[in-house]
C-alpha positions in Angstrom: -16.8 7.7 2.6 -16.9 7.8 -1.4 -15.1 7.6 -4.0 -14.4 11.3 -4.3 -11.7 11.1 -1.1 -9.7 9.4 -3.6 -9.4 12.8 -5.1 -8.5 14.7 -1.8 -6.1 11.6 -1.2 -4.2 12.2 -4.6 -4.2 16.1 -3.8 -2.9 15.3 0.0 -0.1 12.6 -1.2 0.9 15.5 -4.3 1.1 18.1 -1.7 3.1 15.6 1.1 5.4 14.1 -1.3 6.4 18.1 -2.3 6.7 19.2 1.2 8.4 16.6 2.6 10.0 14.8 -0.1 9.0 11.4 1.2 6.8 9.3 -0.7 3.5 7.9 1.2 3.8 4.3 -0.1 3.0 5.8 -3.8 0.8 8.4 -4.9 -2.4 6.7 -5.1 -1.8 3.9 -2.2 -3.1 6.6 0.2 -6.2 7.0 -1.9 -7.2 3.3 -1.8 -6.0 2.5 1.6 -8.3 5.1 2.7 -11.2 3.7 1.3 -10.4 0.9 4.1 -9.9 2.5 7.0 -13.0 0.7 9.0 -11.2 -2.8 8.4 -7.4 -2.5 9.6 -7.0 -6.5 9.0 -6.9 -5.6 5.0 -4.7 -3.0 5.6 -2.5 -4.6 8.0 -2.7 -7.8 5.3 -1.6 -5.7 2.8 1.3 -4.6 4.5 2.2 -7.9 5.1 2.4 -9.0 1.3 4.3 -5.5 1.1 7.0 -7.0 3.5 7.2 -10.2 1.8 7.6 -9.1 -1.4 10.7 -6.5 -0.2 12.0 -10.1 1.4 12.2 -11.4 -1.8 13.2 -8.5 -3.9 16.5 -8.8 -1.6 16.4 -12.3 -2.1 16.4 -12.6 -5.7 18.6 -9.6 -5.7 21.4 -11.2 -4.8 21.3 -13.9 -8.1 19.8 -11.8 -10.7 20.8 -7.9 -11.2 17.5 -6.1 -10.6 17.6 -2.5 -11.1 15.4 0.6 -12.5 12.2 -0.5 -14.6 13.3 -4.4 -14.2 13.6 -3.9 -10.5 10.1 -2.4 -10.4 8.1 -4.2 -12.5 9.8 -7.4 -10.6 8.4 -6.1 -7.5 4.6 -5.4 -8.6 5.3 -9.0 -10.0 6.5 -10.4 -7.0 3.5 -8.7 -4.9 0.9 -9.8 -7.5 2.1 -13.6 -7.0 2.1 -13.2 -3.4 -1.4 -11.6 -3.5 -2.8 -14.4 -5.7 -1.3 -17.2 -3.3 -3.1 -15.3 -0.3 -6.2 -15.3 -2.1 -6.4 -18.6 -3.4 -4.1 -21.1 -1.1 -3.9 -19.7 2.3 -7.8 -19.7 3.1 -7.8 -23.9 2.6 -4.8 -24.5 5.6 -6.4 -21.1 7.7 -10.0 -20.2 7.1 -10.0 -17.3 9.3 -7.3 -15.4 6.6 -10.7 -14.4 4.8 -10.7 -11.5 6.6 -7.0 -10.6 6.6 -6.8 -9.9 3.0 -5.1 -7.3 1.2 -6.5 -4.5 -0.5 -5.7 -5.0 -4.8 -3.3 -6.7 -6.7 -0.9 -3.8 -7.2 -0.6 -1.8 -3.9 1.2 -4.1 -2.5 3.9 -3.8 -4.6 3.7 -0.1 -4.5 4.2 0.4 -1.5 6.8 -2.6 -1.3 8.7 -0.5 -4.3 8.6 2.0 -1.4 9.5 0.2 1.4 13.2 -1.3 -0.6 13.6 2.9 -1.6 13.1 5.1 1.5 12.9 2.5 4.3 10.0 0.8 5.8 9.8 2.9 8.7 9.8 6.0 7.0 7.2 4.8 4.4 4.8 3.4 6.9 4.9 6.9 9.1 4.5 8.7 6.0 1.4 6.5 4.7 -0.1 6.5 8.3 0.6 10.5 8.2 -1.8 10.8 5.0 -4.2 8.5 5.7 -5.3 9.7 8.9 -5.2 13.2 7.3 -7.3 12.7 4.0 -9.5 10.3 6.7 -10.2 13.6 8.7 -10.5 15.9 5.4 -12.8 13.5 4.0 -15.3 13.6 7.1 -15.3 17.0 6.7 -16.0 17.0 3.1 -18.8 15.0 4.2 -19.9 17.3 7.4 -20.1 20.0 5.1 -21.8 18.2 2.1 -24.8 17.5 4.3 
């Protein structure tokens, strides 16, 4: 798939995120983690840094008052950092990490800003929901393209 189901996976997230009220991860995460459906180990890494990060959000949250755009930008901080330490540290103790990477520096802490919101359950259903549905949407973009 192209670049162009990043379109249909805004569209899909705007229209989810009105009908339901729950947000996918994000707006955009759908779009990019779509892009990777054909290699679940960078999804499924990206998740990971998503959870570690919401760790230590509650962590720190408990020493320093973290709320609003503080509490946000502290969280795509936090899931930068850990994304940096998995690219650059990990693959020297655990070569075979290289291919559970995560997918860019900032989705992470999107969807971890999602995760400490609405829950983790709830965000991961609703980020599975879209992705398998602008997946299927995208194929037949494609279908009928050709």
């Amino acid at each position: 798939m192209g670049y162009e189901v990043s379109f249909i996976g805004l569209l899909v997230s705007l229209l989810f995120i009105g009908l339901t009220g729950y947000y996918p991860g994000g707006i955009i995460v759908p779009s990019y983690l779509v892009l990777f459906v054909d290699q679940p180990a960078r999804i499924a890494g990206t998740l990971a840094i998503s959870l570690l990060t919401v760790f230590c959000y509650k962590l720190a949250s408990h020493y320093v008052i973290l709320f609003g755009k503080r509490r946000f930008i502290f969280i795509i901080l936090v899931g930068a950092l850990w994304t940096f330490f998995w690219l650059q540290i990990l693959p020297y103790f655990f070569p075979s990490s290289l291919e559970f990477r995560m997918i860019g520096w900032v989705i992470p802490g999107l969807i971890a800003n999602q995760f400490e919101r609405q829950g983790i359950l709830v965000t991961t259903a609703s980020l599975i929901v879209v992705i398998v549905f602008v997946y299927f949407l995208g194929k037949m973009f494609y279908i009928v393209k050709i």
